[in-house]
N, CA, C, O and CB atoms as a CASP TS submission, in Angstrom:
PFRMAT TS
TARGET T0000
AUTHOR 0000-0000-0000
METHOD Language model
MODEL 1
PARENT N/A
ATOM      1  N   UNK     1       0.829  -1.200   0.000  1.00  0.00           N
ATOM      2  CA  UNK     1       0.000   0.000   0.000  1.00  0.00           C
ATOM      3  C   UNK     1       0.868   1.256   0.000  1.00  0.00           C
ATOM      4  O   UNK     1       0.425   2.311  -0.454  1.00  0.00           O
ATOM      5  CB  UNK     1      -0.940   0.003   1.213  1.00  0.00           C
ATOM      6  N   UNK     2       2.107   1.153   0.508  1.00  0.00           N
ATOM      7  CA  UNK     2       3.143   2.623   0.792  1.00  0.00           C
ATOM      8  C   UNK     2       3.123   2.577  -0.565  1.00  0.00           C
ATOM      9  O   UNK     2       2.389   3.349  -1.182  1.00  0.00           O
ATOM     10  CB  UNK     2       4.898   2.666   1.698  1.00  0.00           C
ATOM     11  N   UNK     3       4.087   1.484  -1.345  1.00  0.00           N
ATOM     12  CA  UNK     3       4.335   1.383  -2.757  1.00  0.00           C
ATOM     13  C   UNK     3       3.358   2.439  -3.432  1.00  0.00           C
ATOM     14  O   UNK     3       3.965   3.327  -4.030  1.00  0.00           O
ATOM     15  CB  UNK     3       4.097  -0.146  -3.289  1.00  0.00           C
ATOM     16  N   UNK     4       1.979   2.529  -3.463  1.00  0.00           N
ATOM     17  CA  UNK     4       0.887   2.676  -4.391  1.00  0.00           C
ATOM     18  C   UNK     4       1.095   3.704  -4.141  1.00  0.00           C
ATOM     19  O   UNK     4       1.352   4.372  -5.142  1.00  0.00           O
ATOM     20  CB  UNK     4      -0.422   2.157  -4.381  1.00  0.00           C
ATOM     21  N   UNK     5       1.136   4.518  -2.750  1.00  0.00           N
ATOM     22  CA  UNK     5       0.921   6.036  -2.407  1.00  0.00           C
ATOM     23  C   UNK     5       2.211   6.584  -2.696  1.00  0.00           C
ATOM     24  O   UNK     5       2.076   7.785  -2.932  1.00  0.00           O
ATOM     25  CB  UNK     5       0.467   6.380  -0.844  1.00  0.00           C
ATOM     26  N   UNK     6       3.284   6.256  -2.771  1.00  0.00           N
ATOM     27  CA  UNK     6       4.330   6.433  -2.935  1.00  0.00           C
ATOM     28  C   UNK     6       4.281   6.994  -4.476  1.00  0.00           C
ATOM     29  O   UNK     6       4.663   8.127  -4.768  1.00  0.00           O
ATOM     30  CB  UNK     6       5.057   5.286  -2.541  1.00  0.00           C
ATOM     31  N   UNK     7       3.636   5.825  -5.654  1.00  0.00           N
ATOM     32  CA  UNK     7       3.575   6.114  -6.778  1.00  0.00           C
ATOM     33  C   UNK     7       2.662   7.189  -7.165  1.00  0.00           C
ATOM     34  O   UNK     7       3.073   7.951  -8.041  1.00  0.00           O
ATOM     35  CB  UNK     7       3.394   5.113  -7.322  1.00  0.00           C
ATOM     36  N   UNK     8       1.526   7.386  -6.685  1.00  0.00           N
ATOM     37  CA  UNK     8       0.817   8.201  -6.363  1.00  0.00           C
ATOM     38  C   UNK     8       0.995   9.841  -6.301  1.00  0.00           C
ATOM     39  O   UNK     8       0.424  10.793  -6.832  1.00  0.00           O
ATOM     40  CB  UNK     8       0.597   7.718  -5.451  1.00  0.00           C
ATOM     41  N   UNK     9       2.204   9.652  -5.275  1.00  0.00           N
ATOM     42  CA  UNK     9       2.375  11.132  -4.918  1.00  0.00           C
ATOM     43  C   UNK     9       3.268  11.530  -6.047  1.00  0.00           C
ATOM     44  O   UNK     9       2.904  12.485  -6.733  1.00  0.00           O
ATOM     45  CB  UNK     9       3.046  11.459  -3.375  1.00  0.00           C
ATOM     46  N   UNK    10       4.365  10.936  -6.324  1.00  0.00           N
ATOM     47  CA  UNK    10       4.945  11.050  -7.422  1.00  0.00           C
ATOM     48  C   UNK    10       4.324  11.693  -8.615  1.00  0.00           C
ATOM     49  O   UNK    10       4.685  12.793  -9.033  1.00  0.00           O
ATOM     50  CB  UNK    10       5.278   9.966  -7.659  1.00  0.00           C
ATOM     51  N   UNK    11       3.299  10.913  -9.196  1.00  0.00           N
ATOM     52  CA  UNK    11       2.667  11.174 -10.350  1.00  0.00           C
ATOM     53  C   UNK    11       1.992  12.543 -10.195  1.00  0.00           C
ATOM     54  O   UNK    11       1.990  13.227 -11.219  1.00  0.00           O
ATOM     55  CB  UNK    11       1.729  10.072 -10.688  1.00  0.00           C
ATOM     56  N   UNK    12       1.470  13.019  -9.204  1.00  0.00           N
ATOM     57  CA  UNK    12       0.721  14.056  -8.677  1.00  0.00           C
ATOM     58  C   UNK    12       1.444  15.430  -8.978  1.00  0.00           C
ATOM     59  O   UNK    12       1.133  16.505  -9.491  1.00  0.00           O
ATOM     60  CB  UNK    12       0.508  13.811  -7.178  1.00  0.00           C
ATOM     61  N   UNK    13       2.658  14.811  -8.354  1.00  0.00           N
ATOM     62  CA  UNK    13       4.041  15.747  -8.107  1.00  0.00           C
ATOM     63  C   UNK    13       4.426  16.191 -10.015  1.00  0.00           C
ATOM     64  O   UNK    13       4.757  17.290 -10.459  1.00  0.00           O
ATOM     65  CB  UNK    13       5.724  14.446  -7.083  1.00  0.00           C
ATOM     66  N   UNK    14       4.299  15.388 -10.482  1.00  0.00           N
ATOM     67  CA  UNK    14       4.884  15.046 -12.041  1.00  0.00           C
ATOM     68  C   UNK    14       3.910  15.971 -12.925  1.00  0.00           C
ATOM     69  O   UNK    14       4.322  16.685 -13.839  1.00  0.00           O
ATOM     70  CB  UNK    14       4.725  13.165 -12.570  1.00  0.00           C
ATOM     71  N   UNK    15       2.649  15.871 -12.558  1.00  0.00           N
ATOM     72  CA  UNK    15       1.488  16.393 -13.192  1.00  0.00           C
ATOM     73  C   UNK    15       1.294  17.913 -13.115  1.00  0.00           C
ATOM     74  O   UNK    15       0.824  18.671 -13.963  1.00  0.00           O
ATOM     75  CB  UNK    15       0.348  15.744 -12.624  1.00  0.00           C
ATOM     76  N   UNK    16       1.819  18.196 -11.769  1.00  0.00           N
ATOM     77  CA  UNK    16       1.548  19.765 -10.999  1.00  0.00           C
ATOM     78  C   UNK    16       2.704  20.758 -11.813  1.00  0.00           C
ATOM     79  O   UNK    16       2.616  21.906 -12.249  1.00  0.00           O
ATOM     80  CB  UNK    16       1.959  19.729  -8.909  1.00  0.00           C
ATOM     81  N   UNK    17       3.891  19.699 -11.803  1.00  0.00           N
ATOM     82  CA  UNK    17       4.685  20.521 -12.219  1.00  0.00           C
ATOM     83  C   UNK    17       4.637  20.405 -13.854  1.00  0.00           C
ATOM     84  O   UNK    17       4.841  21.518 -14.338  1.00  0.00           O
ATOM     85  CB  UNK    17       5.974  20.282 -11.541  1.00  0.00           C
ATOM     86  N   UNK    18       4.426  19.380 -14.869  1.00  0.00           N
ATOM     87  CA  UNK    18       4.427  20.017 -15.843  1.00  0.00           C
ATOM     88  C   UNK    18       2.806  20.927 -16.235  1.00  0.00           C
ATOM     89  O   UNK    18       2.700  21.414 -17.360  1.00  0.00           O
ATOM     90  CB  UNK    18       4.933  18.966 -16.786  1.00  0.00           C
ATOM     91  N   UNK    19       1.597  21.084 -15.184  1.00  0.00           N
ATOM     92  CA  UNK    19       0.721  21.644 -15.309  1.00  0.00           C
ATOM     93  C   UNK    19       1.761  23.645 -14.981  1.00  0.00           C
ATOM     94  O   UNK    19       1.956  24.681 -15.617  1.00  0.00           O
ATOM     95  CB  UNK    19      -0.590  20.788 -14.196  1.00  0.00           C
ATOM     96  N   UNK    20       1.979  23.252 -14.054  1.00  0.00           N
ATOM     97  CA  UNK    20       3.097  25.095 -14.073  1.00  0.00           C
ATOM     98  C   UNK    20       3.954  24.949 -15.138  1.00  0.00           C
ATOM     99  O   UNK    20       3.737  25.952 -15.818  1.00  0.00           O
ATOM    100  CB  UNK    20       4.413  25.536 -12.493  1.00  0.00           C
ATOM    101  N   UNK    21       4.608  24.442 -15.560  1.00  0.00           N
ATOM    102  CA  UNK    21       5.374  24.776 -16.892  1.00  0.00           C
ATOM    103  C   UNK    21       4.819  24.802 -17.995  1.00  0.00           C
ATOM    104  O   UNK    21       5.483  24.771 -19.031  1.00  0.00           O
ATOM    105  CB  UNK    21       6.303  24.028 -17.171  1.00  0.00           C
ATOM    106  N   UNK    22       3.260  24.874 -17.987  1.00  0.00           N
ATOM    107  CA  UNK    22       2.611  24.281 -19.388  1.00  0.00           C
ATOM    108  C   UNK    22       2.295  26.338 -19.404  1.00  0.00           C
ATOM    109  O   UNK    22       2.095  27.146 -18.497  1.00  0.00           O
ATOM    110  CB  UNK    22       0.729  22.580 -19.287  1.00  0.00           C
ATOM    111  N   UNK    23       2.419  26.489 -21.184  1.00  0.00           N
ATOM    112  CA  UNK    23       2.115  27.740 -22.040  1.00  0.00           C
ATOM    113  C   UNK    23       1.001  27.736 -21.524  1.00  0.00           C
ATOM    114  O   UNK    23       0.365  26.702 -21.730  1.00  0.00           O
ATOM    115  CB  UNK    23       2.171  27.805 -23.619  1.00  0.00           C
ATOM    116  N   UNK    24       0.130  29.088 -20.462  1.00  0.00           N
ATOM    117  CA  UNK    24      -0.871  29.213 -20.621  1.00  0.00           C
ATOM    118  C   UNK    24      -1.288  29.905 -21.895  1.00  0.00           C
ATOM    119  O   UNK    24      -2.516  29.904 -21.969  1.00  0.00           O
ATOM    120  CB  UNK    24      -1.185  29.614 -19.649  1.00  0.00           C
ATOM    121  N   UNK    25      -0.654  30.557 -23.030  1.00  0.00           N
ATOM    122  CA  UNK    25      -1.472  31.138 -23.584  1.00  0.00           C
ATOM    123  C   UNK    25      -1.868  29.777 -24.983  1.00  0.00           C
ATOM    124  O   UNK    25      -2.461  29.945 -26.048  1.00  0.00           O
ATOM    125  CB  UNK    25      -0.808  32.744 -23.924  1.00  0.00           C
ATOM    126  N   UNK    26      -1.293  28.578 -24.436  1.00  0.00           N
ATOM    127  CA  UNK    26      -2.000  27.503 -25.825  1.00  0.00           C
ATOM    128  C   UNK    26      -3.374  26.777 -25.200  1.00  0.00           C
ATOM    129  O   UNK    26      -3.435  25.901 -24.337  1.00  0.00           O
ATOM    130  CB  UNK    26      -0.680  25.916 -26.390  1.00  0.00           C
ATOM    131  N   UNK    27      -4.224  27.299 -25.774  1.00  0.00           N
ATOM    132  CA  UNK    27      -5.645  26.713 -24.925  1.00  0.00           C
ATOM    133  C   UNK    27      -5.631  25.160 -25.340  1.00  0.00           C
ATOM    134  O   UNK    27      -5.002  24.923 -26.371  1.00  0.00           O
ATOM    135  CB  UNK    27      -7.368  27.556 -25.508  1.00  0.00           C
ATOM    136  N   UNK    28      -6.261  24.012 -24.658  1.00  0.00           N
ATOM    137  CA  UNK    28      -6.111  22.656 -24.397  1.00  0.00           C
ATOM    138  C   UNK    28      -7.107  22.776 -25.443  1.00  0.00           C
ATOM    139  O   UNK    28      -7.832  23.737 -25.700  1.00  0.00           O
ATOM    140  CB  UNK    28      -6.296  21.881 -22.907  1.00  0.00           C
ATOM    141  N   UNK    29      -6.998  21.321 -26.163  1.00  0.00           N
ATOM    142  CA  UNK    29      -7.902  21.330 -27.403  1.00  0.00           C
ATOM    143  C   UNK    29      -8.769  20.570 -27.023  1.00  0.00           C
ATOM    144  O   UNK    29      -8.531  19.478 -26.508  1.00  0.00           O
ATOM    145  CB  UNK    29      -7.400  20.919 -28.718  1.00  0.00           C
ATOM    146  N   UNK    30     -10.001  21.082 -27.240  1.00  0.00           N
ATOM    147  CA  UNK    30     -11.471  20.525 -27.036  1.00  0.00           C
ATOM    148  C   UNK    30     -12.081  19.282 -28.178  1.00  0.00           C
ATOM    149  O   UNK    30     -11.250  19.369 -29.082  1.00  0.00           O
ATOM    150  CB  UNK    30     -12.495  21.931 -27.169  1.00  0.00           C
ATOM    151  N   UNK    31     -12.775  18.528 -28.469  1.00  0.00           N
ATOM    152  CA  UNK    31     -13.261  17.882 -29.022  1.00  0.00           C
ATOM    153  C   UNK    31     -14.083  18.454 -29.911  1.00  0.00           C
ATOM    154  O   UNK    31     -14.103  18.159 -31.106  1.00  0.00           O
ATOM    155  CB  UNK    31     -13.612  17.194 -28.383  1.00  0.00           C
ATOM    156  N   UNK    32     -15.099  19.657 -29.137  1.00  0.00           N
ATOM    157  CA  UNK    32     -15.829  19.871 -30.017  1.00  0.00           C
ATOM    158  C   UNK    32     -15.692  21.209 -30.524  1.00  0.00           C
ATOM    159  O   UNK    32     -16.653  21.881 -30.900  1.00  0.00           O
ATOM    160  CB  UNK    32     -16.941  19.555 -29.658  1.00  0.00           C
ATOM    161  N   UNK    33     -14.193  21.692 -30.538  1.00  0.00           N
ATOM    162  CA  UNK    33     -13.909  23.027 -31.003  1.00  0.00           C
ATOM    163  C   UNK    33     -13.509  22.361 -32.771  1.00  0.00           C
ATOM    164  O   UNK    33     -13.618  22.959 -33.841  1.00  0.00           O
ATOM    165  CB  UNK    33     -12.407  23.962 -29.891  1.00  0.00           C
ATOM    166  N   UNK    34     -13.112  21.163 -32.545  1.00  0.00           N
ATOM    167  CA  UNK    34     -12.355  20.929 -34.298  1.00  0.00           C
ATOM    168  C   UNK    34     -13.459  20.641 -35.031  1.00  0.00           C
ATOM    169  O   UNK    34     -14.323  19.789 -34.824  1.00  0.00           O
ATOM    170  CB  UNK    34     -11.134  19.502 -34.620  1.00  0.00           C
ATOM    171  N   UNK    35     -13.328  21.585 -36.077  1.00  0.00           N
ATOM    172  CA  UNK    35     -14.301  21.881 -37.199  1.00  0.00           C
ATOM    173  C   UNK    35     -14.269  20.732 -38.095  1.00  0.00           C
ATOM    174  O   UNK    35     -13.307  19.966 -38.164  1.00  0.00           O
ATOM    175  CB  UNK    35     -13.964  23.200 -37.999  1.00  0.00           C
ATOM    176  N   UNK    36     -15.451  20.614 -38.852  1.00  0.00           N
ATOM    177  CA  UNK    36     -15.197  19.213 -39.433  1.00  0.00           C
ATOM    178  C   UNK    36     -14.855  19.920 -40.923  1.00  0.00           C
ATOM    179  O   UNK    36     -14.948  21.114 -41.206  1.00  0.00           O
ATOM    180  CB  UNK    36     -16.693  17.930 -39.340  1.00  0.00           C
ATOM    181  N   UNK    37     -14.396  18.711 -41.860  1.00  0.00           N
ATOM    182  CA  UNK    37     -13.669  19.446 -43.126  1.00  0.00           C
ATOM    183  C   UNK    37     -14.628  18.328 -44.267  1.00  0.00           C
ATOM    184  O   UNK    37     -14.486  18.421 -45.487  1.00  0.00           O
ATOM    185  CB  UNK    37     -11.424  19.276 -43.166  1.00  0.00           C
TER
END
């Protein structure tokens, strides 16, 4: 169970920080923003 939380926090940790390093000015692409062709 440490194992899991262990991996856990990690990933959390991993996520936060490339969520602060991520370009806010590139907006996340939506599904239903792509126009169909």
């Amino acid at each position: 169970m440490l194992e899991t939380k262990d991996l856990l926090k990690a990933t959390m940790s991993l996520l936060e920080e490339y969520y602060n390093a991520h370009d806010a000015s590139v907006k996340p692409a939506k599904i239903n923003d792509v126009e169909e062709e």
